[in-house]
C-alpha positions in Angstrom: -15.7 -58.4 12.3 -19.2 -56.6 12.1 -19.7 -53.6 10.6 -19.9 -51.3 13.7 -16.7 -52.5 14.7 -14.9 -52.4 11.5 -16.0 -48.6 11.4 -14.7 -48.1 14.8 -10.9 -49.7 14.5 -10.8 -47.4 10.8 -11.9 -44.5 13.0 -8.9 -45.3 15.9 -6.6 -45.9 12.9 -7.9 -42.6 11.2 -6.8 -41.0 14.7 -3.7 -42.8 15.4 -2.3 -41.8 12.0 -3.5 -38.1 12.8 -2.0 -38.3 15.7 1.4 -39.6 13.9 1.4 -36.8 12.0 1.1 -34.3 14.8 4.0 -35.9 16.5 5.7 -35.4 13.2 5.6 -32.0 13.0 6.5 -31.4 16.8 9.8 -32.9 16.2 9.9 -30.8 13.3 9.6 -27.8 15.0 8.8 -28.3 19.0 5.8 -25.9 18.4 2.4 -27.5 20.0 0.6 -24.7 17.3 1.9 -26.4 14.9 1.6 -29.8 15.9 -2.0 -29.2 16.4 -2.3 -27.8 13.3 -0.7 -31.3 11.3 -3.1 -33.1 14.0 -5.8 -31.5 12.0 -4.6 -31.9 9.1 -4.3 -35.2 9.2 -7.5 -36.0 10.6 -8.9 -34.2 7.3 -6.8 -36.2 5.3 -8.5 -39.7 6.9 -11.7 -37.9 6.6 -11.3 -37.9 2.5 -9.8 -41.6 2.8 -13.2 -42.5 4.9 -15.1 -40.8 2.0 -13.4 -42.3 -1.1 -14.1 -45.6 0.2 -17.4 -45.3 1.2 -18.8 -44.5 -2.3 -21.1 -46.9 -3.7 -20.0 -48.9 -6.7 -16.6 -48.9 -6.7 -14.9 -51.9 -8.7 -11.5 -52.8 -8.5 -10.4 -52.4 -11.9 -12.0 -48.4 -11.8 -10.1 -48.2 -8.4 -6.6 -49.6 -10.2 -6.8 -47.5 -13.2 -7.5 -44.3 -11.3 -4.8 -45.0 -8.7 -2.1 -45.7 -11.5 -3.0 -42.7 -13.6 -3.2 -40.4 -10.7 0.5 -41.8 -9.1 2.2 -41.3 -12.3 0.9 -37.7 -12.6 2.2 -36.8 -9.3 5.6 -38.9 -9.6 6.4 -36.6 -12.3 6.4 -33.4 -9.7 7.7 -36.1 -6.8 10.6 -37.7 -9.4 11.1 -35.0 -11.9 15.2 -35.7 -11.8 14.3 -39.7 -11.3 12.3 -40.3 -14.7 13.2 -44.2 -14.0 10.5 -44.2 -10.8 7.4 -42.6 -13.4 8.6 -45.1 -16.2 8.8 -48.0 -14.0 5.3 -46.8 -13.3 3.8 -46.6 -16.5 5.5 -50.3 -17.1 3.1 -51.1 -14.3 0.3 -50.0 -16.0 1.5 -51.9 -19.4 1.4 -54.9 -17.3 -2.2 -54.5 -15.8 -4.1 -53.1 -19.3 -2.5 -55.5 -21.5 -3.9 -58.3 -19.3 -7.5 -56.5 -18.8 -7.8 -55.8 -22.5 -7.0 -59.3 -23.7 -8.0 -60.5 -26.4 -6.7 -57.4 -27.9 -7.9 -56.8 -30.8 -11.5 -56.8 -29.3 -11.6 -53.6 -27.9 -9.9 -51.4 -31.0 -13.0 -52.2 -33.2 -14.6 -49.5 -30.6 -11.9 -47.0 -30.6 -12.1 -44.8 -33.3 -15.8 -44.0 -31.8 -14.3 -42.6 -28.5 -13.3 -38.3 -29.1 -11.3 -39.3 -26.3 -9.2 -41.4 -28.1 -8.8 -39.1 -30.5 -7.9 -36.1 -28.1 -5.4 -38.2 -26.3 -3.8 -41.0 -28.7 -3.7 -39.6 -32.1 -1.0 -37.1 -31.7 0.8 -39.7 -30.4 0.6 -41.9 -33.3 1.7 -38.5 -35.5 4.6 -37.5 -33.4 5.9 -41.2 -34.4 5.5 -40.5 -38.0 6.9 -37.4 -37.6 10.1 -38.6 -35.6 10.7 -41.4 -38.4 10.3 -39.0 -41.1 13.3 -37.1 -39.6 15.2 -39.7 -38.6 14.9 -38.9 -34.5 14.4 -42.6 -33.3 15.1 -42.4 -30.2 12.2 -40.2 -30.1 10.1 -42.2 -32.0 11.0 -45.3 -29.8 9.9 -43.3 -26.8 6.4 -42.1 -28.4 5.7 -45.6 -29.4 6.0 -46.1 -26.0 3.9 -43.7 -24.6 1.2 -44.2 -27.8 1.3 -47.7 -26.0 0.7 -47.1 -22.5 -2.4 -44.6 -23.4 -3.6 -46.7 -25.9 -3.9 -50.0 -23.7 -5.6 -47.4 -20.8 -8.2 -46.3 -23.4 -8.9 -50.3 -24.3 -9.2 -51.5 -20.8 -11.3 -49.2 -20.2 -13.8 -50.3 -23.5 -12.6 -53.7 -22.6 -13.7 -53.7 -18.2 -17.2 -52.2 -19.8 -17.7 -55.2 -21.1 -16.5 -57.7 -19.3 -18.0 -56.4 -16.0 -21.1 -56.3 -18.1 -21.8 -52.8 -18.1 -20.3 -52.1 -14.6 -19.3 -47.9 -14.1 -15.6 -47.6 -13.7 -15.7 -43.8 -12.8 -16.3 -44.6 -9.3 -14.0 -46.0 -8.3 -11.4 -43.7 -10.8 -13.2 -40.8 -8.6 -12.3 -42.4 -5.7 -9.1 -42.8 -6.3 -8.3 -39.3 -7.4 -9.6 -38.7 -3.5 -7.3 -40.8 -2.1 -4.4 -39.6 -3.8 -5.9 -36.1 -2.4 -5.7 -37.4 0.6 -2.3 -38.3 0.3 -1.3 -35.1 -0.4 -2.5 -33.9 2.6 -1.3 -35.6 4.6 2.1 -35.7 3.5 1.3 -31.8 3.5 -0.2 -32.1 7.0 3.0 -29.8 8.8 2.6 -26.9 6.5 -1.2 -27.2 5.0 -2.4 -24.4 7.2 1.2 -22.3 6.9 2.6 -19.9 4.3 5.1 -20.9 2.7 4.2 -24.1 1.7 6.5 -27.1 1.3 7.7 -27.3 -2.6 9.5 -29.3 -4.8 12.8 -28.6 -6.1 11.7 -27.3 -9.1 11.8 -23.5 -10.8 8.4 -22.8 -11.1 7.4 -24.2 -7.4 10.1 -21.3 -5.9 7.9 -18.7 -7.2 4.6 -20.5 -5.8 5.0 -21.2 -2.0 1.4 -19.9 -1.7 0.5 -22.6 -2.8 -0.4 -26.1 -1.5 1.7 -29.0 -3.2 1.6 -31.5 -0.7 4.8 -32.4 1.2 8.1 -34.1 1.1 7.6 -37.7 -0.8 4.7 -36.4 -2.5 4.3 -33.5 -4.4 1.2 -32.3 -8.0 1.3 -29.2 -9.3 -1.5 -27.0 -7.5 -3.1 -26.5 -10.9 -3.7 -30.7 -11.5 -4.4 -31.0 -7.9 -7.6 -28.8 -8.6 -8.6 -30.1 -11.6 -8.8 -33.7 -10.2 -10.8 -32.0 -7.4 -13.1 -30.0 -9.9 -13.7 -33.4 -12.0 -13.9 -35.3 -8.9 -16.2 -33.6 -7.4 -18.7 -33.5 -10.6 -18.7 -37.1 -10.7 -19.8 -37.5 -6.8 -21.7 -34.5 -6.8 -24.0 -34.1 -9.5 -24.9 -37.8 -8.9 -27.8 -38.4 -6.9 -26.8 -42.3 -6.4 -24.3 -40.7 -3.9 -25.8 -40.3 0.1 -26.3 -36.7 0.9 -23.0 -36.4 3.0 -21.2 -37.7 0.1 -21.9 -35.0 -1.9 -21.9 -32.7 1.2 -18.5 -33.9 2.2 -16.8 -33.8 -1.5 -18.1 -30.0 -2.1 -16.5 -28.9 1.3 -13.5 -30.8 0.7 -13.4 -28.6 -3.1 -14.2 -25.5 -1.2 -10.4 -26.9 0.6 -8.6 -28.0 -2.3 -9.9 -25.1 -4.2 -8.9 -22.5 -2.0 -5.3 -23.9 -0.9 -4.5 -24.6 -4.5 -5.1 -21.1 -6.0 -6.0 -22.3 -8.9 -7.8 -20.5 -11.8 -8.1 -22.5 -14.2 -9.5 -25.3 -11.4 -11.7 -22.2 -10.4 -13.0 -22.3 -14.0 -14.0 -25.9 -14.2 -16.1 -25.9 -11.5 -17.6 -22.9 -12.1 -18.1 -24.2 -15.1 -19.6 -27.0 -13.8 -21.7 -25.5 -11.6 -23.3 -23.1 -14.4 -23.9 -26.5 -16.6 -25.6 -28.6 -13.9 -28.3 -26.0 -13.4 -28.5 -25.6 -17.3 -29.4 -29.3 -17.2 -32.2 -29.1 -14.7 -33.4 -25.9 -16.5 -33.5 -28.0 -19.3 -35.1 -31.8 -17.9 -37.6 -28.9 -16.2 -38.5 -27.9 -19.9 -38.4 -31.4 -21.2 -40.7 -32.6 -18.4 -43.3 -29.3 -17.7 -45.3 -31.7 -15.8 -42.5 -32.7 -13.4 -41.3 -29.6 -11.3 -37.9 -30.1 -9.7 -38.4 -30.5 -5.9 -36.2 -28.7 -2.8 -33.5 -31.1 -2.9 -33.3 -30.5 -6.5 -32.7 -26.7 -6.6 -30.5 -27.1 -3.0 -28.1 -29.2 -5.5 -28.0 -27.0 -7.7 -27.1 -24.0 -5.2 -24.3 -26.1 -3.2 -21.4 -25.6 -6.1 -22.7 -22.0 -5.9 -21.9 -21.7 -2.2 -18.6 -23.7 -2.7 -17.3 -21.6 -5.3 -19.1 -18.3 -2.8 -16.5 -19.5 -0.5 -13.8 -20.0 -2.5 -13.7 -16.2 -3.5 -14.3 -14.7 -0.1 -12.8 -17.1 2.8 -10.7 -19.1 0.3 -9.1 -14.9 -0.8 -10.0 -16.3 -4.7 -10.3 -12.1 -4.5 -7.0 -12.7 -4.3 -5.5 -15.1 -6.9 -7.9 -15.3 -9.5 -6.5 -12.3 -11.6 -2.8 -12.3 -10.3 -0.3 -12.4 -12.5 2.3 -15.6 -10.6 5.5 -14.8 -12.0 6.2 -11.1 -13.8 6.3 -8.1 -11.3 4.5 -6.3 -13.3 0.9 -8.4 -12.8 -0.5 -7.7 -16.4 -0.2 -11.2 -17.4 -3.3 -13.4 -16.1 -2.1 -16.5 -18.5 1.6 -16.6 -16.1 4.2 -16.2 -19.3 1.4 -18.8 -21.7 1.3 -16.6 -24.3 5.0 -16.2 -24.8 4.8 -20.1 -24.9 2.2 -20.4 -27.4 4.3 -17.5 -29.2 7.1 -19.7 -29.1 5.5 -22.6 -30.8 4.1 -21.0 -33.9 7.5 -19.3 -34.6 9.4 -22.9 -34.3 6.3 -24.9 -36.4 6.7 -21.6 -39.4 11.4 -22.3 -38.7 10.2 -26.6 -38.8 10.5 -28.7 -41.8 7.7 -30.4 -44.1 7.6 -33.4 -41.4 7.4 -31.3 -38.9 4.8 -29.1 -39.9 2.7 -31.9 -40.8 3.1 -34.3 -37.7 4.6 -32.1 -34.8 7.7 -30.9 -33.2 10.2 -33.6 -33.4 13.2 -33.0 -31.2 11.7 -34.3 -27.8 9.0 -36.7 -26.9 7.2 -34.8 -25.0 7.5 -31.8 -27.5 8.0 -29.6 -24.8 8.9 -26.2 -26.0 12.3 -23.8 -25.0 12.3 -19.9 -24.8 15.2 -17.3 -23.9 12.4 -15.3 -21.7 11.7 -18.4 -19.4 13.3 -17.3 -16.3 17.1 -18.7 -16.1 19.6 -17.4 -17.2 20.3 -16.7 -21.0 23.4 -18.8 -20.8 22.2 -21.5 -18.8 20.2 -24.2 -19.2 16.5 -23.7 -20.8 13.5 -25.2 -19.2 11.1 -27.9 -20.6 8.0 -26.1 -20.7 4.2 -27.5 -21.3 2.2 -25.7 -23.6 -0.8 -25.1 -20.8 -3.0 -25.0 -23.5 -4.8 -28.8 -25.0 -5.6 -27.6 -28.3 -2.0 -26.0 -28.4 -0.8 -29.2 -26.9 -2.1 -31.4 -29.8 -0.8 -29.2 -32.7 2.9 -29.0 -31.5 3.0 -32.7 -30.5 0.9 -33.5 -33.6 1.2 -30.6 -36.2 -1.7 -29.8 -38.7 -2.8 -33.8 -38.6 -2.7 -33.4 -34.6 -4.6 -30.4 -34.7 -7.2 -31.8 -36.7 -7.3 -34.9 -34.3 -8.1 -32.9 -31.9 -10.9 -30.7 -33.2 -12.6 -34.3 -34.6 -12.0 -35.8 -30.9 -13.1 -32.5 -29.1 -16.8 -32.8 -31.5 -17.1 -36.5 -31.1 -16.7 -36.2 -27.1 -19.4 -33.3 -27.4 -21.6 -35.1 -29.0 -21.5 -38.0 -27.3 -22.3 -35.7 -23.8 -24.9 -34.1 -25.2 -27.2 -36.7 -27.3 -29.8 -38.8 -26.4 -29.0 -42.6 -26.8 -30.9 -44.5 -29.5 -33.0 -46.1 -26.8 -34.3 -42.7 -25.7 -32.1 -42.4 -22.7 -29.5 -40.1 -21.9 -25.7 -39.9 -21.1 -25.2 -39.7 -17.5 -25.2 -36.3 -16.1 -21.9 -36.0 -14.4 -20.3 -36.8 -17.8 -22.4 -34.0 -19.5 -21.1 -31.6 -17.5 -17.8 -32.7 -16.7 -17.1 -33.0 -20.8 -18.5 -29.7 -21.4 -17.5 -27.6 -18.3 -13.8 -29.2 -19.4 -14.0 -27.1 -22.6 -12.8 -23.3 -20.9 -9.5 -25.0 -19.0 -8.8 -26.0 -22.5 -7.4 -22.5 -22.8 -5.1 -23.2 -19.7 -4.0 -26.8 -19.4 -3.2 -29.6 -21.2 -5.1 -32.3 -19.4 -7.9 -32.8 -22.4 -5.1 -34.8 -24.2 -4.0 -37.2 -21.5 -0.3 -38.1 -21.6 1.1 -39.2 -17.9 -0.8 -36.7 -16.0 -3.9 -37.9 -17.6 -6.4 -38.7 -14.7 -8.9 -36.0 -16.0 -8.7 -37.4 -19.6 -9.2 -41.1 -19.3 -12.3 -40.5 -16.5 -13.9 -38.7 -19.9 -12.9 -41.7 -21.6 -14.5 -43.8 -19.1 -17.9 -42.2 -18.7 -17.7 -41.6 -22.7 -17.4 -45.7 -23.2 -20.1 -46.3 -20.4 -22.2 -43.9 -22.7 -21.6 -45.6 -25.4 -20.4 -49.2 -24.9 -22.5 -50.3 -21.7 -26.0 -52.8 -22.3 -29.4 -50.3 -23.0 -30.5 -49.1 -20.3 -34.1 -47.4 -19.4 -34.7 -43.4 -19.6 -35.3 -43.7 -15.8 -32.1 -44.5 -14.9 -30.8 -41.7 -16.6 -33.0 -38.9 -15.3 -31.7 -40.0 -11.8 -28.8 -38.3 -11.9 -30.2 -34.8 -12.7 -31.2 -33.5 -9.5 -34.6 -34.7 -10.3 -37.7 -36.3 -8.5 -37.5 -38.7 -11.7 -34.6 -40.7 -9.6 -37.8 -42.7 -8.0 -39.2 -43.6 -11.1 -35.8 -45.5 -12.0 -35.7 -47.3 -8.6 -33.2 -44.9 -6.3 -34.9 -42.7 -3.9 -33.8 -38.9 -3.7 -30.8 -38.1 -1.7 -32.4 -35.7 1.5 -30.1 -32.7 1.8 
């Protein structure tokens, strides 16, 4: 089959399933509105698969890794009350690293020099000390477990540097995270235009059907949905490797996500984001006064401007970004965080000596109860996240976790920031996606991995590509800022 007509039976399928999902929906609710509007939909939804898989250097193994992490972060909104389905998952994943990483005691001799591995593995390794040390071992069986799923994820991904010989595994990681965003919408198709949105059964989602979560089979947590659009959109957009529609086509598709997800904190990132890209070009303009960045340049670095520019206004960000989700009362922005993070200081000052030292002990997840959490005082509490990484890594980790992840949060920094020993420098979408992660630290948990890790281990990726992959030439760096220099390393300038 040539290439023409392979594109052409993907674009009849791309239809036909649109058109599936249109019919859907009319059954559903024998409105031809309606069914239109899942018609569209769905046709969106092919769109982003037609994107994710047209992206240049995608491997396998990037593709696999992505796809597993991103699956198990949504099976644990899809299967909350089935925990079997997300642990027969991440038995999958067991399977595929140990395999990738072998030999394994290769890769660990490189994992102390990833802050990745310290922000998402060393609590971990605590939380077991700290379960023994108070005799809890059925929660220090089930952190050994997780420790060992994260742990293998981290050293396949050191381990597929190398053997692929330097080859970039945050393609095809980005492209997955697009294809399980497609997914979403299209299992979201009947009600992606529609208030309310389709929910899970859970709490939380009763008091947010504003919000897009996908639909029945398939539900994330509007907050991680944006964040793997934020982080997924740095990686194709800020890279000038990417065609021109590429990036065009992933910064509409975050002016979407963005917009239906009323997310803040996924607001943040790529505002964040946005502000550290043009920092960067400000910056190679000052390193190199003889080299002026061209149109192209500066209309990159206005696009995530005009995204986020139509986020607030058509997307009603005017609306959501200062709302208060769950009290009546709307003076809480942080939705009931702080009485969380209250919550976890009182129980580490009530813990023991263990406890202090290497986290919360009693689950192992370390997911924290309050009175004030919305049932009923005599029922049943709910398992709440921290929503907050550094808070995350001192209850699961106490003082020793905290420290982790300070050391962890400097190393990955650093790593972003400085100039390889050759001369050359980390590539740009990492620099800006490590550093524009730093304000959601405030918010979310995703700096520190665990099963809805896809953010975390695409650091790790771009952090061991930094510093694990063969030397390369300053060129090739310089191509990915937006710059002219992306000739002088062999790629010719995206036209936008």
């Amino acid at each position: 089959m040539t290439l023409t007509k392979g594109r052409a039976a993907g674009a009849v399928a791309a239809i036909v399933i649109a058109l599936l999902a249109g019919v859907l929906e009319y059954t559903r609710t024998d409105s031809l509105g309606q069914s239109a509007e899942a018609f569209a939909a769905g046709l969106i939804a092919m769109a982003v698969v037609g994107l994710a898989l047209s992206l240049p250097g995608i491997t396998l193994q990037g593709l696999a890794l992505g796809g597993l992490f991103v699956l198990a972060g949504m099976l644990t909104w899809t299967a909350t009350k089935r925990p079997g389905i997300i642990w027969a998952v991440l038995a999958v994943e067991v399977v595929v690293f140990a395999v990738w990483v072998w030999p394994w005691l290769r890769a660990t001799r490189s994992l102390p020099r990833l802050g990745a591995a310290w922000l998402g593995l060393a609590y971990w390794i605590f939380g077991v000390a700290g379960a023994v040390l108070v005799a809890h071992w059925k929660v220090a069986g089930q952190r050994v477990a997780y420790a060992g799923v994260f742990t293998l994820a981290v050293l396949a991904v050191i381990a597929l540097n190398h053997k692929r010989r330097g080859k970039d595994l945050s393609v095809g990681m980005a492209a997955a995270i697009l294809l399980g965003i497609a997914a979403l919408l299209l299992v979201g198709a009947g009600s992606l235009f529609d208030l309310p949105h389709a929910i899970p059964d859970n709490a939380s989602a009763k008091v947010m059907t504003n919000r897009f979560w996908g639909g029945p089979g398939l539900f994330y947590h509007p907050n991680s949905l944006a964040g793997l659009m934020a982080v997924a959109g740095i990686r194709i957009g800020f890279d000038r490797a990417m065609a021109w529609w590429q990036r065009l086509g992933v910064g509409a598709l975050a002016a979407l996500v963005l917009s239906i997800s009323d997310s803040r904190t996924g607001f943040v990132f790529a505002a964040a984001g946005a502000l550290v890209h043009l920092a960067l070009v400000l910056w190679r303009r000052n390193d190199d006064l003889d080299r002026l960045p061209s149109r192209s340049a500066w209309l990159s670095v206005a696009t995530p401007f005009v995204v986020l520019a139509i986020v607030v206004t058509l997307g009603g960000g005017y609306q959501f970004l200062l709302r208060d989700r769950f009290a009546d009362d709307q003076n809480d922005v942080t939705s009931g965080r702080t009485d969380t993070w209250r919550q976890v200081w009182v129980d580490w000052k009530h813990a023991g000596l263990a406890e202090k030292a290497f986290g919360d002990a009693r689950t192992s997840r370390a997911v924290v109860w309050r009175l004030d959490d919305g049932n009923p005082i005599g029922g049943p509490r709910r398992d709440l996240n921290t929503d907050n990484a550094a808070v995350g890594a001192f209850r699961r980790g106490g003082v020793f976790g905290a420290g982790a992840f300070l050391l962890g949060l400097g190393l990955l920094l650093w790593h972003a920031v400085r100039r390889r020993p050759d001369g050359s420098l980390p590539p740009a979408w990492f620099t800006i996606a490590a550093v524009a992660a730093v304000p959601t630290i405030a918010t979310e948990d995703w700096l520190i991995g665990g099963t809805n890790g896809a953010i975390w281990l695409l650091l790790a990726a771009g952090e061991s590509w930094t510093l694990l992959r063969p030397g390369v030439k300053p060129a090739v760096e310089s191509s990915n800022l937006g710059l002219d220099a992306g000739q002088n390393a062999g790629v010719q300038p995206a036209v936008s």
